[in-house]
RODO-2510 file (C-alpha; in nm, 4 decimals, decimal comma):
residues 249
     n   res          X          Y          Z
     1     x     1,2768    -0,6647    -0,3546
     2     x     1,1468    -0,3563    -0,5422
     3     x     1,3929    -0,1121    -0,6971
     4     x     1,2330     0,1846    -0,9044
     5     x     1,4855     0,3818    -1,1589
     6     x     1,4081     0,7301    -1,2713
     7     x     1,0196     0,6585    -1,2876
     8     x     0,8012     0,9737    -1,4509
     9     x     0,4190     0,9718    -1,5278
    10     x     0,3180     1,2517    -1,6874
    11     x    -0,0338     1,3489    -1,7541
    12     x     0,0166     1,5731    -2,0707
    13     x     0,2461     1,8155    -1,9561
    14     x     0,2105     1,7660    -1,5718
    15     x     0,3893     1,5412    -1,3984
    16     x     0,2569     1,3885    -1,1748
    17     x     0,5533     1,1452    -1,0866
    18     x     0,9327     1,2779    -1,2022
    19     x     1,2136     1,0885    -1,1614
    20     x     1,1900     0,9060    -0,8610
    21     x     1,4559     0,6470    -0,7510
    22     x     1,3921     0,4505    -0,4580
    23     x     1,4284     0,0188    -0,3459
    24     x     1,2189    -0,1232    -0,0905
    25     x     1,4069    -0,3725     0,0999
    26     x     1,3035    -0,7620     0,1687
    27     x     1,0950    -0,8226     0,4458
    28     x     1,0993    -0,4397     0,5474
    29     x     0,7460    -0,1623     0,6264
    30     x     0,8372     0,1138     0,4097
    31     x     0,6311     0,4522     0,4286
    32     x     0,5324     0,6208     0,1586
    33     x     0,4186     0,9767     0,2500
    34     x     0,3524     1,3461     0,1551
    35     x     0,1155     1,6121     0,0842
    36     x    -0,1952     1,5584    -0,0843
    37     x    -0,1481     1,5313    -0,5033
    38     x     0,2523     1,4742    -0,4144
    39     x     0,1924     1,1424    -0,6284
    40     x     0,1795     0,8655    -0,3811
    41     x    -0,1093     0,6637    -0,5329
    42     x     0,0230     0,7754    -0,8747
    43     x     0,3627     0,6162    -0,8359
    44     x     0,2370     0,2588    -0,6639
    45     x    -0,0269     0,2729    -1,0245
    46     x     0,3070     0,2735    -1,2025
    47     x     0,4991     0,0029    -0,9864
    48     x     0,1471    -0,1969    -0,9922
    49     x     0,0746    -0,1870    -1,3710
    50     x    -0,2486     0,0286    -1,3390
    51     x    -0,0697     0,2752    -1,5521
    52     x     0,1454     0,2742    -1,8174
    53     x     0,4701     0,4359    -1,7555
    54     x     0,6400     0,7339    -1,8888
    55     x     0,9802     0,7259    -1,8125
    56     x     1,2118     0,5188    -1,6139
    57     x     1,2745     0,1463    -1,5033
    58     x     1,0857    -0,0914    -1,2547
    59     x     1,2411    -0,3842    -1,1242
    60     x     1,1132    -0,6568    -0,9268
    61     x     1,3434    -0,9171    -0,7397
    62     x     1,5719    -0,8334    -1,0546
    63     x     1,3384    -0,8548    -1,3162
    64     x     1,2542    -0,5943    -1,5324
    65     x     0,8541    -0,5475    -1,5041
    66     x     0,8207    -0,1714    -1,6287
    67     x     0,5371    -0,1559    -1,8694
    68     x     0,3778    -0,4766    -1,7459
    69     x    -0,0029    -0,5150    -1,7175
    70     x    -0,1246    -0,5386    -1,4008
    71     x    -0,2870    -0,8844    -1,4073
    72     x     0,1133    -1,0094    -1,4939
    73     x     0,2202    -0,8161    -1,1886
    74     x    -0,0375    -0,9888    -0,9154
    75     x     0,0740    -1,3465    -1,1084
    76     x     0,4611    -1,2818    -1,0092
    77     x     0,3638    -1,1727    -0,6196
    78     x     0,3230    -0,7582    -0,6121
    79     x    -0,0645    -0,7052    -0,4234
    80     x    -0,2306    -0,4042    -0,3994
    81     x    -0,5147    -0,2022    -0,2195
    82     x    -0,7413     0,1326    -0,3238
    83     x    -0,7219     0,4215    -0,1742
    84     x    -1,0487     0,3856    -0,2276
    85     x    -1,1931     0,0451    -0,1629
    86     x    -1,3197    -0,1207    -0,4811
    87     x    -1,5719    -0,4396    -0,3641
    88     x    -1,7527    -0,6179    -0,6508
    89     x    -2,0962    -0,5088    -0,5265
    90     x    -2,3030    -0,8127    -0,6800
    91     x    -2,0755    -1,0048    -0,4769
    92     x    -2,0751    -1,1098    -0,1241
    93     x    -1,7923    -1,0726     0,1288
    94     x    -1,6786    -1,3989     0,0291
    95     x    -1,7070    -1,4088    -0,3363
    96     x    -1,4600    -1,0820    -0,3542
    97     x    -1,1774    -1,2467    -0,1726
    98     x    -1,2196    -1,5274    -0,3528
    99     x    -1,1554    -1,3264    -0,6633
   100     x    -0,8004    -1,2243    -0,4842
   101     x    -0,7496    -1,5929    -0,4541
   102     x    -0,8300    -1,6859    -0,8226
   103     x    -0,5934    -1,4114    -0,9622
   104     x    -0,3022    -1,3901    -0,7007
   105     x     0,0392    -1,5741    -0,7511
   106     x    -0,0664    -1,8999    -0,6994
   107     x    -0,3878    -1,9082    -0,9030
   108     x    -0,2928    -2,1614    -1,1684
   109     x    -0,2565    -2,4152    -0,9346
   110     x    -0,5594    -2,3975    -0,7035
   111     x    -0,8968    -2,5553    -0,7801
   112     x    -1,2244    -2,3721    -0,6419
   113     x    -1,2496    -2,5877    -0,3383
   114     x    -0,9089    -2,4481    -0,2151
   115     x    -0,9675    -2,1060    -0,3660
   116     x    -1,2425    -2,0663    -0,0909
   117     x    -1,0370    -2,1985     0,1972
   118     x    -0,7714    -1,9276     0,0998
   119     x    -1,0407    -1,7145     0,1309
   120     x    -1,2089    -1,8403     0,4151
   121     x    -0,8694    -1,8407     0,6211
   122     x    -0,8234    -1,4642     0,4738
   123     x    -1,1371    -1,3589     0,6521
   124     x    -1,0149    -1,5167     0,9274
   125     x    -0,6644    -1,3482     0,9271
   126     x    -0,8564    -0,9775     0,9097
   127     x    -1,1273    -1,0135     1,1560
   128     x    -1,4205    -1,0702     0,8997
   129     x    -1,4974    -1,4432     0,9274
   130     x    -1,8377    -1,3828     1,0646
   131     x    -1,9467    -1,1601     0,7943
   132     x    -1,8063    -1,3976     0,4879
   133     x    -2,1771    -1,3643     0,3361
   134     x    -2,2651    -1,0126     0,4492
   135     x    -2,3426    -0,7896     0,1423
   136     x    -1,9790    -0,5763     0,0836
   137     x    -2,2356    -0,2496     0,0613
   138     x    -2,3633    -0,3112     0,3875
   139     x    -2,0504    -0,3221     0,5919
   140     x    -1,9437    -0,0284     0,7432
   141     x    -1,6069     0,1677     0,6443
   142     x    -1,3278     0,0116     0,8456
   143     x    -1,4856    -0,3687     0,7421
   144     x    -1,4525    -0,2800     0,3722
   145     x    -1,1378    -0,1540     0,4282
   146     x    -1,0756    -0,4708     0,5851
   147     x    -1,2145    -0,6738     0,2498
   148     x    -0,9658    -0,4654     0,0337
   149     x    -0,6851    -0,5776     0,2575
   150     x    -0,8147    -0,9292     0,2189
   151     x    -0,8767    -0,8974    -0,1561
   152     x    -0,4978    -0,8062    -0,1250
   153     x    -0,3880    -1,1057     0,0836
   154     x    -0,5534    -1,3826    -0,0193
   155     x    -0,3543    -1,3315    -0,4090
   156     x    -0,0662    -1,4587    -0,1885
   157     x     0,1626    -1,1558    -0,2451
   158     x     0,5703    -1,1082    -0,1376
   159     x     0,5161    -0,7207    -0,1372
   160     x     0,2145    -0,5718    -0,0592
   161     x     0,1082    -0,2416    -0,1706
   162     x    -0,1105    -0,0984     0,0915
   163     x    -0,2911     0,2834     0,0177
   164     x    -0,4477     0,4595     0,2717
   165     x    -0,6208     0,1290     0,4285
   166     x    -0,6753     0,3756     0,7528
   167     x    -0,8131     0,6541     0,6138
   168     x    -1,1681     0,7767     0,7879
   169     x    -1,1255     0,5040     1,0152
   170     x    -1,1358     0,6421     1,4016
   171     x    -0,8165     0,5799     1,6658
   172     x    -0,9449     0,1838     1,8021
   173     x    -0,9700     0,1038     1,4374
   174     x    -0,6500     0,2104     1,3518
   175     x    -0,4875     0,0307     1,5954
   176     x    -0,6073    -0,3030     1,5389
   177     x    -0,5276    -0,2536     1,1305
   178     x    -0,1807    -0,1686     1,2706
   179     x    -0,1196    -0,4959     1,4652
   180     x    -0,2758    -0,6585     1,1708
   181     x    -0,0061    -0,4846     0,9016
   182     x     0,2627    -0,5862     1,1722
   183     x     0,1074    -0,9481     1,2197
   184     x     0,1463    -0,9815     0,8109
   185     x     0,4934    -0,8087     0,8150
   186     x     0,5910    -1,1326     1,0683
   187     x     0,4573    -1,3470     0,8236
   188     x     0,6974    -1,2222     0,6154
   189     x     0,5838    -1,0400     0,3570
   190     x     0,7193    -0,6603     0,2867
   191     x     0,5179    -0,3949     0,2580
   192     x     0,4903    -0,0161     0,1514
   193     x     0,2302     0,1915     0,3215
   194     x     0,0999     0,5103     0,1759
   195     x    -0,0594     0,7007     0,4776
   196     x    -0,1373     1,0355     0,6298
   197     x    -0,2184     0,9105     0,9610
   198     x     0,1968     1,0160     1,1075
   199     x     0,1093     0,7762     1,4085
   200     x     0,0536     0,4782     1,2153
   201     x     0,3837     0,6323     0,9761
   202     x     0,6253     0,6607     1,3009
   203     x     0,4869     0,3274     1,4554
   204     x     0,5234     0,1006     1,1571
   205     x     0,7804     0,1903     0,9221
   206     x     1,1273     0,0719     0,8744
   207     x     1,1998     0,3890     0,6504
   208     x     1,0111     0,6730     0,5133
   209     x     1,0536     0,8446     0,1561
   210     x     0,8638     1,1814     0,1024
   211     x     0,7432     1,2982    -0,2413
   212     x     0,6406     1,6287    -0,3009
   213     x     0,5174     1,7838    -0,6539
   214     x     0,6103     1,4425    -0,7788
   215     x     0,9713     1,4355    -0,6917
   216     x     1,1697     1,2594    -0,4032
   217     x     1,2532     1,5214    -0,1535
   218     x     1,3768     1,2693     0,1643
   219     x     1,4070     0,9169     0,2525
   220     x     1,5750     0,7991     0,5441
   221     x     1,4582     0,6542     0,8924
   222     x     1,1222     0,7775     1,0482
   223     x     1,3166     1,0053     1,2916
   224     x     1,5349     1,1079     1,0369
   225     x     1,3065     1,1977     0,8019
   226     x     1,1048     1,3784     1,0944
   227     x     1,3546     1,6070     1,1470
   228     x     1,4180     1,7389     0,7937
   229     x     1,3614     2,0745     0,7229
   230     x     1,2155     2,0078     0,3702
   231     x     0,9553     1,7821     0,4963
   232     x     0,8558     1,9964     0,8040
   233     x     0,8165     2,2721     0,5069
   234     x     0,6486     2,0678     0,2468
   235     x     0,4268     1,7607     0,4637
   236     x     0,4245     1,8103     0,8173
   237     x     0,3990     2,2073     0,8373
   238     x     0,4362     2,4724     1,0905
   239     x     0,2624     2,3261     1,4135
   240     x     0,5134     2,0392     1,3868
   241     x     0,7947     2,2797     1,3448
   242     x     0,7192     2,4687     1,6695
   243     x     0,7122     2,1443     1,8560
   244     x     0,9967     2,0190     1,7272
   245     x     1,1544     2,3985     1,8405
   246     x     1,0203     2,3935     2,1370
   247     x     1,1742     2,0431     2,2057
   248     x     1,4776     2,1307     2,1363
   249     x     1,5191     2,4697     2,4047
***
């Protein structure tokens, strides 16, 4: 569905993404994981259109798409959350999925009565149906993480970008945003998950590739990928490594 060729973003000198091949599969959960400032959320900017590439080729069900804005990348199916959650404040609960609705794949052909039923069923989808007119700064953490992911859904996406939508949130919330990503995974829709939390990682995910410093370093089955030395060293560090020894006596 998503193929990425050689993609850099550098930052002056730095690079904070260097030439990083990878393809996301149709219809698979594909982790996306590594050490903080490896370049996770910098590379899904690039695949997303919220930054302009420096190097390297995107491609989207065969279509070329690098450089595109990232309005032109919603309209052709590729959704996206925040790492951190970005509600328009003057607007209610509501109102902000709405906006997903209006700008989403199918926006040119929906009028504003069924731009709020897409919204309305959204809500419904995530849990938030009962708070469609709450205030977005008065819901707690996990809820606005919840509008993001609706924001997300209701533009009607093929492959949905999901960053850290269960960071901060405690081990009951996690769990229910993990049936929820596997509920919309059913539905059909593929999906690459940037997260730290290695439960949700192992439990979800198809495959796993592992940046470090910007550069691919492993990709290859959750087990797989586990059980490589260069992740153990890099991401999941020296605890890990002495259960995994102590496993294996």
């Amino acid at each position: 569905m998503l193929e990425a060729q050689g993609v850099t973003k550098r930052f002056g000198a730095l690079a904070a993404v260097d030439s990083v091949d990878f393809a996301i599969e149709q219809g698979e959960i594909l982790g996306l994981i590594g050490p903080n400032g490896a370049g996770k959320t910098t590379l899904v900017n690039v695949m997303a259109g919220s930054e302009p590439i420096t190097a390297g080729t995107v491609y989207f069900k065969g279509r070329n798409i690098t450089a595109w804005p990232a309005y032109k990348v919603a309209e052709i199916g590729v959704g996206r959350t925040f790492q951190v959650p970005k509600p328009l404040e003057r607007m209610n609960v509501l109102e902000n999925v709405m906006v997903g609705a209006l700008f989403g794949r199918a926006h040119r052909n929906r009028e504003m009565r069924q731009v709020r039923e897409v919204a309305n069923q959204t809500l419904q989808w995530v849990g938030l149906e009962g708070k469609a007119n709450f205030a977005v700064g008065a819901l707690t953490v996990a809820d606005r993480k919840r509008v993001e992911l609706a924001k997300a859904l209701a533009m009607d996406p093929e492959l949905l970008l999901l960053d850290e939508v269960m960071a901060g949130l405690n081990p009951v919330e996690i769990e229910k945003v993990m049936d929820l990503i596997r509920q919309i995974n059913a539905q059909g829709m593929t999906i690459l998950v940037i997260e730290h939390v290695m439960k949700a990682v192992m439990g979800l995910c198809n495959r796993i590739l592992v940046i470090h410093h910007g550069k691919r370093i492993a990709m290859g089955t959750p087990q797989a990928v586990c059980d490589d030395d260069r992740v153990i060293e890099a991401y999941l560090g020296e605890k890990y490594a002495a259960a995994k020894a102590q496993r294996a006596q």
